[in-house]
mmCIF file as gemmi writes it, N, C-alpha and C atoms, coordinates in Angstrom:
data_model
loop_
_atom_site.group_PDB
_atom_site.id
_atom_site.type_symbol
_atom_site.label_atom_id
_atom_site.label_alt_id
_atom_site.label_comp_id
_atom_site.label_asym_id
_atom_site.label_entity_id
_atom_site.label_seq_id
_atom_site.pdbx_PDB_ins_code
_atom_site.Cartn_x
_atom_site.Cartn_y
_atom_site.Cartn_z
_atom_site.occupancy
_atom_site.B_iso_or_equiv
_atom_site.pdbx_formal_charge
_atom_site.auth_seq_id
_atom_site.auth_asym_id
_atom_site.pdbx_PDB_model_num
ATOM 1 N N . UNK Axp A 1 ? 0.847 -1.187 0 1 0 ? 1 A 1
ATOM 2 C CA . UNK Axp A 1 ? 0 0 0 1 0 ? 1 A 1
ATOM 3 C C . UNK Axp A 1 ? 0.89 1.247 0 1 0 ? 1 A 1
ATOM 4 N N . UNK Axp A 2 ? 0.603 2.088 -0.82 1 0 ? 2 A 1
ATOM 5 C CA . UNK Axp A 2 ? 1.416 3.184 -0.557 1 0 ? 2 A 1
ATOM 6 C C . UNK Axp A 2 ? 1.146 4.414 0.441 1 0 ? 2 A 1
ATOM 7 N N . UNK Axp A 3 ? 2.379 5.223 0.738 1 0 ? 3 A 1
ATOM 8 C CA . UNK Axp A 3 ? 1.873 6.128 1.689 1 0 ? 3 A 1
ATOM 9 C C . UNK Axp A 3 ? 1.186 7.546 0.95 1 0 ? 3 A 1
ATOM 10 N N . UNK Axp A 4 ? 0.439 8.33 1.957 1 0 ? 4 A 1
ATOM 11 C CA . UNK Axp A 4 ? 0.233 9.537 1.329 1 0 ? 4 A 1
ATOM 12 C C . UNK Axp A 4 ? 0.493 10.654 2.53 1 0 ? 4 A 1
ATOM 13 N N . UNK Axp A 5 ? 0.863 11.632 2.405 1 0 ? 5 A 1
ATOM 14 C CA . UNK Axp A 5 ? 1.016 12.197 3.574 1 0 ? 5 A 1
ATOM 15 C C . UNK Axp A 5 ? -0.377 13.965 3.164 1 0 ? 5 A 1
ATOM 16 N N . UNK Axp A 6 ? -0.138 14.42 4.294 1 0 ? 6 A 1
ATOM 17 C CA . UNK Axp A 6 ? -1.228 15.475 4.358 1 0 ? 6 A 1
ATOM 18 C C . UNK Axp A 6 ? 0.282 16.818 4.905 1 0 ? 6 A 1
ATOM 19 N N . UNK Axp A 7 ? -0.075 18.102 3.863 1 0 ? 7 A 1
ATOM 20 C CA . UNK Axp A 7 ? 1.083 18.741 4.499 1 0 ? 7 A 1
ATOM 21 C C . UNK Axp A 7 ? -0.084 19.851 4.414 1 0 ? 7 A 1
ATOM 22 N N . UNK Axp A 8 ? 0.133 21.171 5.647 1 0 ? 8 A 1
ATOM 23 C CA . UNK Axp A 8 ? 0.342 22.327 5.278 1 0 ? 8 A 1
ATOM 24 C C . UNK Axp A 8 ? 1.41 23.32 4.803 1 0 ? 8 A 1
ATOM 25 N N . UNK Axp A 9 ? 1.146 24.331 4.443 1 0 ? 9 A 1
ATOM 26 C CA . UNK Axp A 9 ? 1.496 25.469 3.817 1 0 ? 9 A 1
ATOM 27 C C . UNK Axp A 9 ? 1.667 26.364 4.376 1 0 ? 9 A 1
ATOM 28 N N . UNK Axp A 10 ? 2.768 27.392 4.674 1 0 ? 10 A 1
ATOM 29 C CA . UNK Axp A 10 ? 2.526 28.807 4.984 1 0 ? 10 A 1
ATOM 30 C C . UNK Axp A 10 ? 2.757 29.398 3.626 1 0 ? 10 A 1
ATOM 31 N N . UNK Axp A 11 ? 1.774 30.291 3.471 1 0 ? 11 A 1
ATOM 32 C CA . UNK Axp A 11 ? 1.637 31.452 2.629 1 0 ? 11 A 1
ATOM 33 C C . UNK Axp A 11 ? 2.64 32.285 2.736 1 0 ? 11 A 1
ATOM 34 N N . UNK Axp A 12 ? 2.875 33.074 1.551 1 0 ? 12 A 1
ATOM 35 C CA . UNK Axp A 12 ? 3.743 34.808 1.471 1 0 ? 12 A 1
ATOM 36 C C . UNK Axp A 12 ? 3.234 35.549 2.085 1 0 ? 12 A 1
ATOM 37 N N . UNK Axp A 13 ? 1.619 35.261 2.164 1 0 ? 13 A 1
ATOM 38 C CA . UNK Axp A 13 ? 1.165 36.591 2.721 1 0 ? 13 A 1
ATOM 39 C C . UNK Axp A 13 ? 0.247 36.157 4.072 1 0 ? 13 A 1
ATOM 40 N N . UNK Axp A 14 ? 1.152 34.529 4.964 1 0 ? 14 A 1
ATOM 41 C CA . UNK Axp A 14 ? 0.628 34.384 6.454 1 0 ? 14 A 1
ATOM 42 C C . UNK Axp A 14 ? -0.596 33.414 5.911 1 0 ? 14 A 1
ATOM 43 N N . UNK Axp A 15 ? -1.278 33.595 4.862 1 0 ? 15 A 1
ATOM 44 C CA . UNK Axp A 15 ? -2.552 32.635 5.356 1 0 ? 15 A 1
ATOM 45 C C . UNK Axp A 15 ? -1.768 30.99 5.264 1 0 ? 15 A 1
ATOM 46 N N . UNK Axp A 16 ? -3.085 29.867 5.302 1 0 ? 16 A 1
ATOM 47 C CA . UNK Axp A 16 ? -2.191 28.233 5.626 1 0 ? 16 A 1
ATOM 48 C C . UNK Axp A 16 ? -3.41 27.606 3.912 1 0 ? 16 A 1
ATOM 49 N N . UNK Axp A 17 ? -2.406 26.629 3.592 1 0 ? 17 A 1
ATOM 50 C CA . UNK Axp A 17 ? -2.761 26.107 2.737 1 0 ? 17 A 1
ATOM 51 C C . UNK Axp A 17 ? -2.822 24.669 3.17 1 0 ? 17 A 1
ATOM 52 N N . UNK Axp A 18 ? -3.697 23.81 3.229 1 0 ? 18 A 1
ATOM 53 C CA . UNK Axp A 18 ? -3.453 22.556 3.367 1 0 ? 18 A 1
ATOM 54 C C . UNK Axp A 18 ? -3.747 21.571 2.046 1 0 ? 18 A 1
ATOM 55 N N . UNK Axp A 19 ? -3.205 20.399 1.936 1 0 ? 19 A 1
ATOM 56 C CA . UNK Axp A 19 ? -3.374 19.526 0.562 1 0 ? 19 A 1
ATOM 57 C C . UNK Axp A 19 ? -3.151 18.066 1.314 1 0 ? 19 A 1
ATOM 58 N N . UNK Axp A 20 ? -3.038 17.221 0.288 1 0 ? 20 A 1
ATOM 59 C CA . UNK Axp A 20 ? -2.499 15.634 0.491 1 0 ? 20 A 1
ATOM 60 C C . UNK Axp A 20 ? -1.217 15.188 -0.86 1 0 ? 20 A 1
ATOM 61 N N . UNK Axp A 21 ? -0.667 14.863 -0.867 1 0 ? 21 A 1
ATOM 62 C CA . UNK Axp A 21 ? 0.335 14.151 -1.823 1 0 ? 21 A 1
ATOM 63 C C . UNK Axp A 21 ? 1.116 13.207 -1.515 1 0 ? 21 A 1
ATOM 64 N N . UNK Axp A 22 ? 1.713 12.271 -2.895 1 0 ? 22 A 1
ATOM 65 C CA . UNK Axp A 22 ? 2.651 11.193 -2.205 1 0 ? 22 A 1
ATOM 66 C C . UNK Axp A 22 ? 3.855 11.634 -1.845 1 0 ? 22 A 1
ATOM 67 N N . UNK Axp A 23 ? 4.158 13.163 -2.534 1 0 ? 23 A 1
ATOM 68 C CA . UNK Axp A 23 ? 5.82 13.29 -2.572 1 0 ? 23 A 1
ATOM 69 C C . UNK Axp A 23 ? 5.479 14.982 -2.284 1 0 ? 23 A 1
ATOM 70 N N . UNK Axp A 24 ? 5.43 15.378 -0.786 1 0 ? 24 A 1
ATOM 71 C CA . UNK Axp A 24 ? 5.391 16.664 -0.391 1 0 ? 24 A 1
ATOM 72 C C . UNK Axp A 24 ? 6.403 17.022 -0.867 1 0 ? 24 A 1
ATOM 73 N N . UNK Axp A 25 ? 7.752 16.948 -1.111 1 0 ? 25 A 1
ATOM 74 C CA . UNK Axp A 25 ? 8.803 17.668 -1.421 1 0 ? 25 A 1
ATOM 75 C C . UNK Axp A 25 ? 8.15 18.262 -2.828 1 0 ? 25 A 1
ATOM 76 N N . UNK Axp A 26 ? 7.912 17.338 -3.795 1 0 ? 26 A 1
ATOM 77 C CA . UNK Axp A 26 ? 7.764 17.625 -5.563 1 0 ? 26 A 1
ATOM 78 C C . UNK Axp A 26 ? 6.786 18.432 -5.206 1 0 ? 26 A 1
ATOM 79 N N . UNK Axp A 27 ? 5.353 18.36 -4.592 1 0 ? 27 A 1
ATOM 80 C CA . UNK Axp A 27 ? 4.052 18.927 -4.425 1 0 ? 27 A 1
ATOM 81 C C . UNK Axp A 27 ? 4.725 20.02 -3.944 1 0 ? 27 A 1
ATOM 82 N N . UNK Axp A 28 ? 5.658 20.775 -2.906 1 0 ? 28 A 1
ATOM 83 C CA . UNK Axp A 28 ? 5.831 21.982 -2.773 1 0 ? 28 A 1
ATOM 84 C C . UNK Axp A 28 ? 6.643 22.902 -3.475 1 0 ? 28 A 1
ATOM 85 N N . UNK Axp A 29 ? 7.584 22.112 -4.502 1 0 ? 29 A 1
ATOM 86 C CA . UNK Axp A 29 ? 7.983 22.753 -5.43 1 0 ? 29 A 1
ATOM 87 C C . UNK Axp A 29 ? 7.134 23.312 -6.597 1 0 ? 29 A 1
ATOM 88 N N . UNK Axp A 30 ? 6.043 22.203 -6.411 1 0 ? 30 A 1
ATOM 89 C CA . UNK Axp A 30 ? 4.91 22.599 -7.639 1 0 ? 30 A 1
ATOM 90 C C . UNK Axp A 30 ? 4.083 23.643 -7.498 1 0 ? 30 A 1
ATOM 91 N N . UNK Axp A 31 ? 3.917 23.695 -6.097 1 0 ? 31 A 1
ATOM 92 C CA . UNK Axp A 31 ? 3.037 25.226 -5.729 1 0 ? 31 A 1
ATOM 93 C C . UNK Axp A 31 ? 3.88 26.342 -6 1 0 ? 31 A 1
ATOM 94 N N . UNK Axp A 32 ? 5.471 26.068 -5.486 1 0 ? 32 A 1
ATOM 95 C CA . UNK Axp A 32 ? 6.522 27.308 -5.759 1 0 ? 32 A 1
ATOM 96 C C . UNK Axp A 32 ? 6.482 28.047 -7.437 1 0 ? 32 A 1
ATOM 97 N N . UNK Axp A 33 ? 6.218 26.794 -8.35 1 0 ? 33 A 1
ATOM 98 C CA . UNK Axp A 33 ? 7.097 27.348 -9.217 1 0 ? 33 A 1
ATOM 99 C C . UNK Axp A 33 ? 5.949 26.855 -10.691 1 0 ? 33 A 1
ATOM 100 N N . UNK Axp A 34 ? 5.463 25.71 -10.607 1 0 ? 34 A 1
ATOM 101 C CA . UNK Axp A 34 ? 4.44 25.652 -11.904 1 0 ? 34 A 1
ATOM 102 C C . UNK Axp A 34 ? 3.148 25.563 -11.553 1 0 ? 34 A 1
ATOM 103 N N . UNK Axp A 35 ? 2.62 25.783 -13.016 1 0 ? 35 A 1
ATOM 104 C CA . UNK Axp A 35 ? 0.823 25.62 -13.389 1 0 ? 35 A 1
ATOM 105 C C . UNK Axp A 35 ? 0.44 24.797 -12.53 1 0 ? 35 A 1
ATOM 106 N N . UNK Axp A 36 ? 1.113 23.785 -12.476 1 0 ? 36 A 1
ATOM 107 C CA . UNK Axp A 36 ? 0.407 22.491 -11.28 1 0 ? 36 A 1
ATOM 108 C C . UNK Axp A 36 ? 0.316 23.023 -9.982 1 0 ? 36 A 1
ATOM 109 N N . UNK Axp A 37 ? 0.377 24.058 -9.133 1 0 ? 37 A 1
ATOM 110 C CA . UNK Axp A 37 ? 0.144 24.071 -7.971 1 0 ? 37 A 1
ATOM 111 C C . UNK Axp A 37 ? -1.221 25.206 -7.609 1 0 ? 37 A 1
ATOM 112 N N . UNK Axp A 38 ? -1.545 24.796 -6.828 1 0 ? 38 A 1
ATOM 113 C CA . UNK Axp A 38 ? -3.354 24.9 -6.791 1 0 ? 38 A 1
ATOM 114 C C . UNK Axp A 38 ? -3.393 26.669 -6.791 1 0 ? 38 A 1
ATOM 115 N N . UNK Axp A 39 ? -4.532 26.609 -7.644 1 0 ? 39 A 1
ATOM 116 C CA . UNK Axp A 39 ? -4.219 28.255 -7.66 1 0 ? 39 A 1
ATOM 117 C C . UNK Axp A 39 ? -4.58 29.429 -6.565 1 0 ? 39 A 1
ATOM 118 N N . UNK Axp A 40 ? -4.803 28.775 -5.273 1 0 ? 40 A 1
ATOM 119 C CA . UNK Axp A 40 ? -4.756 29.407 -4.161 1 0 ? 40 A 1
ATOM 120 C C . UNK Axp A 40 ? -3.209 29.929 -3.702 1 0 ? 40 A 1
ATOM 121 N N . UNK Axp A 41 ? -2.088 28.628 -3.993 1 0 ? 41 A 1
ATOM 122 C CA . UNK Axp A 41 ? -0.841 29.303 -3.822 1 0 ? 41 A 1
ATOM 123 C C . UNK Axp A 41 ? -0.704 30.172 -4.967 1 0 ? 41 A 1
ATOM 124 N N . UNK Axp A 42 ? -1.097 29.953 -6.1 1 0 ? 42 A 1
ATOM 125 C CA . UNK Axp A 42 ? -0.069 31.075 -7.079 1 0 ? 42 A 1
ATOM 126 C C . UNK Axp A 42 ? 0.012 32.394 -6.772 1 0 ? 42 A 1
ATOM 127 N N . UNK Axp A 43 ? -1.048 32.633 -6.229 1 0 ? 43 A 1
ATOM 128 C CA . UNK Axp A 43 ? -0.654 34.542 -5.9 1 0 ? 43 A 1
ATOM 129 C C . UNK Axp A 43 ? -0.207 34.521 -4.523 1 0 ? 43 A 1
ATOM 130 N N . UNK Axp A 44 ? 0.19 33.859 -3.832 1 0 ? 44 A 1
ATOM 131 C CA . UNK Axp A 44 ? 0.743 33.618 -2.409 1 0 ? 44 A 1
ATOM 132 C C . UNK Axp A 44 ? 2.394 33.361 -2.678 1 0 ? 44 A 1
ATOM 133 N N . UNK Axp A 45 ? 2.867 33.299 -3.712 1 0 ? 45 A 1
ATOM 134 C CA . UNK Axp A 45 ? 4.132 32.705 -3.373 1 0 ? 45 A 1
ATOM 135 C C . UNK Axp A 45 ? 5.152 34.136 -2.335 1 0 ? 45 A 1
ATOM 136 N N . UNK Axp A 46 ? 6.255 33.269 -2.29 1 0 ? 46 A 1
ATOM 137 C CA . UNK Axp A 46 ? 6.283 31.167 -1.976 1 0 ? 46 A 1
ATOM 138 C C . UNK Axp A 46 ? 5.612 31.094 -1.105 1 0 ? 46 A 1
ATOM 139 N N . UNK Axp A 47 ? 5.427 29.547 -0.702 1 0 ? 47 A 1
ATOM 140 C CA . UNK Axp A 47 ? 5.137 28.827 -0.152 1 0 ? 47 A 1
ATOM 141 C C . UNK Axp A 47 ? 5.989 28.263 0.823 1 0 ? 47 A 1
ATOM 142 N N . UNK Axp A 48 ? 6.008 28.105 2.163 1 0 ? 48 A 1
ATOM 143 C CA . UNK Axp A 48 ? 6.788 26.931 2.701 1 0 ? 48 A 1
ATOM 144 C C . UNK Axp A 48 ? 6.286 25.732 3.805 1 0 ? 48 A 1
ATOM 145 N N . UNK Axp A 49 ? 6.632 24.587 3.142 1 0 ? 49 A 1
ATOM 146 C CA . UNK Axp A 49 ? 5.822 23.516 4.314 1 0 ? 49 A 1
ATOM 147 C C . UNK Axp A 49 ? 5.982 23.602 5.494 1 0 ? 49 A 1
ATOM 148 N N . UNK Axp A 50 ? 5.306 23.605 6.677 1 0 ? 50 A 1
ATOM 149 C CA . UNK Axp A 50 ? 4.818 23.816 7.922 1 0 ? 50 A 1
ATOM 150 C C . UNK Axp A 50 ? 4.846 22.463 8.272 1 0 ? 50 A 1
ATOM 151 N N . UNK Axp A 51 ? 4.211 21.4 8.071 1 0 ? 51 A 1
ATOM 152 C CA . UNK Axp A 51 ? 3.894 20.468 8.62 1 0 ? 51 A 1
ATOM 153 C C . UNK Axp A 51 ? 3.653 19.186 7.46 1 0 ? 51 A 1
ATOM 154 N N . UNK Axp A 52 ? 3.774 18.028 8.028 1 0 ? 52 A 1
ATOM 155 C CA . UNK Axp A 52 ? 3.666 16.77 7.458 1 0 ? 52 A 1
ATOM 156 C C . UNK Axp A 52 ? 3.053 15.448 7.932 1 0 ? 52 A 1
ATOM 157 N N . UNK Axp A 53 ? 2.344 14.928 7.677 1 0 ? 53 A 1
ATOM 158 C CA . UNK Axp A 53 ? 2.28 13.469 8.562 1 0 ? 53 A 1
ATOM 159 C C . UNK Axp A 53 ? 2.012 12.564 7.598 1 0 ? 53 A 1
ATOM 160 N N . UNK Axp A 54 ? 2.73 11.423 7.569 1 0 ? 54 A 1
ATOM 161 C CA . UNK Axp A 54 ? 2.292 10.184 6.762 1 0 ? 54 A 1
ATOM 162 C C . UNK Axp A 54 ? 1.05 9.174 7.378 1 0 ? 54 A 1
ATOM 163 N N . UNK Axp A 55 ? 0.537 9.454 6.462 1 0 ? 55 A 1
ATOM 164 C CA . UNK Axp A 55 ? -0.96 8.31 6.389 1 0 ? 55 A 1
ATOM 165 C C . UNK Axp A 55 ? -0.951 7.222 5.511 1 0 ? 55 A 1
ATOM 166 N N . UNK Axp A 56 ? -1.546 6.024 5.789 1 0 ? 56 A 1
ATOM 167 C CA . UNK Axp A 56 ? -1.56 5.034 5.307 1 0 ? 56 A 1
ATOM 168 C C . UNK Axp A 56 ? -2.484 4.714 4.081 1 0 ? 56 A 1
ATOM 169 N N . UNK Axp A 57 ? -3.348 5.415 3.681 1 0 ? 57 A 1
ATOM 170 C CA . UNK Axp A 57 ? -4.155 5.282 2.69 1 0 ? 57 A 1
ATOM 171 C C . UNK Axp A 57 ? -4.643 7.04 1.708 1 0 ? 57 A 1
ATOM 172 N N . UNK Axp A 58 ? -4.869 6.934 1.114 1 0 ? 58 A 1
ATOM 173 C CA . UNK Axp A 58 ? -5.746 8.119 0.331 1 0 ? 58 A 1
ATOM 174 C C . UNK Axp A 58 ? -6.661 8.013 0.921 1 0 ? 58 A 1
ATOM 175 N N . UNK Axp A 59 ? -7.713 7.752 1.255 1 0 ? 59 A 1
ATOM 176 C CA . UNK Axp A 59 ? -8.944 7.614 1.675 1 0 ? 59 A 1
ATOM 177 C C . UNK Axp A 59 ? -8.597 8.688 3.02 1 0 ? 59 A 1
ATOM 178 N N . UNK Axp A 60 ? -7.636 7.949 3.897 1 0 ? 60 A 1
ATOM 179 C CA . UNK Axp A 60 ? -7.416 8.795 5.603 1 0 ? 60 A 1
ATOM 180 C C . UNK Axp A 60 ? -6.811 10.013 5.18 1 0 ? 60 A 1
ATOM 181 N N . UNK Axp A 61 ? -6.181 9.945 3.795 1 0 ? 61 A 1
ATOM 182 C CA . UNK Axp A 61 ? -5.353 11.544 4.265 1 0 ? 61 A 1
ATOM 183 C C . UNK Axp A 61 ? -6.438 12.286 3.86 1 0 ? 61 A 1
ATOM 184 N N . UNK Axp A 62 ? -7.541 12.127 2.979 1 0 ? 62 A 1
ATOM 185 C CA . UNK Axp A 62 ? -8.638 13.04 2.569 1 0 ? 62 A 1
ATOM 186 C C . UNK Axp A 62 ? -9.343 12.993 3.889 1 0 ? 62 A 1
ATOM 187 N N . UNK Axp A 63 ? -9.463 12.057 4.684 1 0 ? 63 A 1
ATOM 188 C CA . UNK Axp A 63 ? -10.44 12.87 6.039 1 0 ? 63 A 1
ATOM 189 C C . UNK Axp A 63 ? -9.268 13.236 6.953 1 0 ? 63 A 1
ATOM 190 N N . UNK Axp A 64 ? -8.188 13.281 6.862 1 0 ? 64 A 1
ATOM 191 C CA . UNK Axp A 64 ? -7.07 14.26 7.942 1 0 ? 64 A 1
ATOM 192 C C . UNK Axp A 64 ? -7.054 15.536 7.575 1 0 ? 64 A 1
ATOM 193 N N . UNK Axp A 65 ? -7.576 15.993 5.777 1 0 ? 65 A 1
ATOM 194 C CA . UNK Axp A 65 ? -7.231 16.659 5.239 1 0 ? 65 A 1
ATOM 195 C C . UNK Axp A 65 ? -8.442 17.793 5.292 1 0 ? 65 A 1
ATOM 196 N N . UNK Axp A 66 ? -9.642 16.977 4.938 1 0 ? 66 A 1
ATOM 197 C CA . UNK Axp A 66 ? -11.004 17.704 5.084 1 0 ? 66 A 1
ATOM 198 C C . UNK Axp A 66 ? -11.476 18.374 7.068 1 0 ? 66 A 1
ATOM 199 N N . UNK Axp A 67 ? -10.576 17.277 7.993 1 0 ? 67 A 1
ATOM 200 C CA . UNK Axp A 67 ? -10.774 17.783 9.06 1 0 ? 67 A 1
ATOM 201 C C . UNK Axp A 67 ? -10.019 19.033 9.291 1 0 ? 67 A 1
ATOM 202 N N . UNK Axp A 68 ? -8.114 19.128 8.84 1 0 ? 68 A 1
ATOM 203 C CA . UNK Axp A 68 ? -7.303 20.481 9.557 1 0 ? 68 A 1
ATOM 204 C C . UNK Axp A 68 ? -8.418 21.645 8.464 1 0 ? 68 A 1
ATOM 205 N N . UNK Axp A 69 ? -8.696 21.608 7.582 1 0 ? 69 A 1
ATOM 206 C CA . UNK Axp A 69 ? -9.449 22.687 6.536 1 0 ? 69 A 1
ATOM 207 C C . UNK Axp A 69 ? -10.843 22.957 7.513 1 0 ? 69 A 1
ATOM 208 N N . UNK Axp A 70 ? -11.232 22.388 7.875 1 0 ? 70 A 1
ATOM 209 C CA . UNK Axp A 70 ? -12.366 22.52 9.001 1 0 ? 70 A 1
ATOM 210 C C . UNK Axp A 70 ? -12.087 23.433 10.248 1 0 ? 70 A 1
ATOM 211 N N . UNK Axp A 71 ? -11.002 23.411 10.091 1 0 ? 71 A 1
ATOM 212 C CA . UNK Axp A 71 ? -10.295 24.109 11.79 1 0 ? 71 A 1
ATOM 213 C C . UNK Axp A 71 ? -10.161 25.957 11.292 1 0 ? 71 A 1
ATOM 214 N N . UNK Axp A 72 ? -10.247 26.441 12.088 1 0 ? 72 A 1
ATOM 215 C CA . UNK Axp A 72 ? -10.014 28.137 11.901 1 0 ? 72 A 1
ATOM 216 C C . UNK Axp A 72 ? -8.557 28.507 12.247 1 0 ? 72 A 1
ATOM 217 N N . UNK Axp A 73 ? -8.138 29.538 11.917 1 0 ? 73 A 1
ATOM 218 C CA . UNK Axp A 73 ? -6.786 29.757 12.08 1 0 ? 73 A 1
ATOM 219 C C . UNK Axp A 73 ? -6.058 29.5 13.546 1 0 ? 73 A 1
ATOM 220 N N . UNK Axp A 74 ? -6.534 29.452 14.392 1 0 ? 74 A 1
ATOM 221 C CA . UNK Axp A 74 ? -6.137 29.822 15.393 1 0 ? 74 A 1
ATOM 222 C C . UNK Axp A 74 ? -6.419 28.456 16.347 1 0 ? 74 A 1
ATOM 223 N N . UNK Axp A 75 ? -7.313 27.64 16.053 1 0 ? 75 A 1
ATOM 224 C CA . UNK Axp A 75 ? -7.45 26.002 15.589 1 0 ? 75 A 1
ATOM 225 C C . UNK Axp A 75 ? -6.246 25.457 14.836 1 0 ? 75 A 1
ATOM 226 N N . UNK Axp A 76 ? -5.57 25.854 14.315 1 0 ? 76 A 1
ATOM 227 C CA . UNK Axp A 76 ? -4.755 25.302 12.765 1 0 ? 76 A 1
ATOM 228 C C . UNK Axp A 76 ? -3.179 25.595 13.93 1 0 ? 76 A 1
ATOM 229 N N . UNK Axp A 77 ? -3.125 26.749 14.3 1 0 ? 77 A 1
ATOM 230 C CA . UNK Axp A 77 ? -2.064 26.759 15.153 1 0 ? 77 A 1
ATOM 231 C C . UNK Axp A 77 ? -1.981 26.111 16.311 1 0 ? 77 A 1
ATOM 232 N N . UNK Axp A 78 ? -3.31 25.552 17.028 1 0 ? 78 A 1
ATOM 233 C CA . UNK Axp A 78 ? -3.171 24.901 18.018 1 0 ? 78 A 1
ATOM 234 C C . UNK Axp A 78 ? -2.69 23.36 17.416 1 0 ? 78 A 1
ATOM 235 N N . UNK Axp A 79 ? -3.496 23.036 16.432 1 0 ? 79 A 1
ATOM 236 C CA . UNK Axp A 79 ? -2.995 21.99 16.29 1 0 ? 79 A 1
ATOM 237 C C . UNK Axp A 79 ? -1.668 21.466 15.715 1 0 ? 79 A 1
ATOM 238 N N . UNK Axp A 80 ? -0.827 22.31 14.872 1 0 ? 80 A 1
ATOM 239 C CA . UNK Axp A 80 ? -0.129 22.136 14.77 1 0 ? 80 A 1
ATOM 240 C C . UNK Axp A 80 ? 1.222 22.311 15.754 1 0 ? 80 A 1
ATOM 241 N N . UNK Axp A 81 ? 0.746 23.191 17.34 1 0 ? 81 A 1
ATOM 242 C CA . UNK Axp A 81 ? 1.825 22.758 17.697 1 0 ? 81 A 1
ATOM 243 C C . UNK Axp A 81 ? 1.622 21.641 19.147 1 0 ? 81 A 1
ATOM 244 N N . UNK Axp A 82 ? 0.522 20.856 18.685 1 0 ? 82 A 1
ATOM 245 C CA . UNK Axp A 82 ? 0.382 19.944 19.441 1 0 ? 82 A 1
ATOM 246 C C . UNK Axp A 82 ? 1.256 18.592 18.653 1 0 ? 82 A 1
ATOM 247 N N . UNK Axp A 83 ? 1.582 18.569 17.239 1 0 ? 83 A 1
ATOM 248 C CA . UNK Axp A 83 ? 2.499 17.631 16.851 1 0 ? 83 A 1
ATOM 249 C C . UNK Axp A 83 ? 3.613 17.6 16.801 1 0 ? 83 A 1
């Protein structure tokens, strides 16, 4: 089974981006620099990853993923420095 991990984002301009991918490194170069990165980062650049966790399925990182997007900013910081 392969892994998928769930990363956030800090923004250029402070806000948080969250996603899922197999290869956060490539996925954050892709927001940095081409068409492929979601067009919420493109007018934010750069980008830099904040956070990571590996999950065991696609299925879990889309509900790890749909839950931190659920959280409000200040939610998003608690949780991230609870990991």
């Amino acid at each position: 089974m392969s892994k998928w991990f769930v990363y956030i984002l800090e923004c250029a301009d402070g806000t948080y981006y969250t996603g899922i991918a197999k290869d956060c490194e490539k996925r954050v170069q892709e927001h940095n620099t081409s068409p492929k990165g979601a067009k919420y980062t493109r007018g934010r650049r750069p980008v830099k990853l904040i956070f990571e966790k590996e999950i065991e399925s696609r299925s879990d990182a889309l509900k790890e993923e749909y839950f931190i997007k659920s959280l409000s900013r200040d939610q998003k910081k608690a949780y991230l420095h609870s990991k």
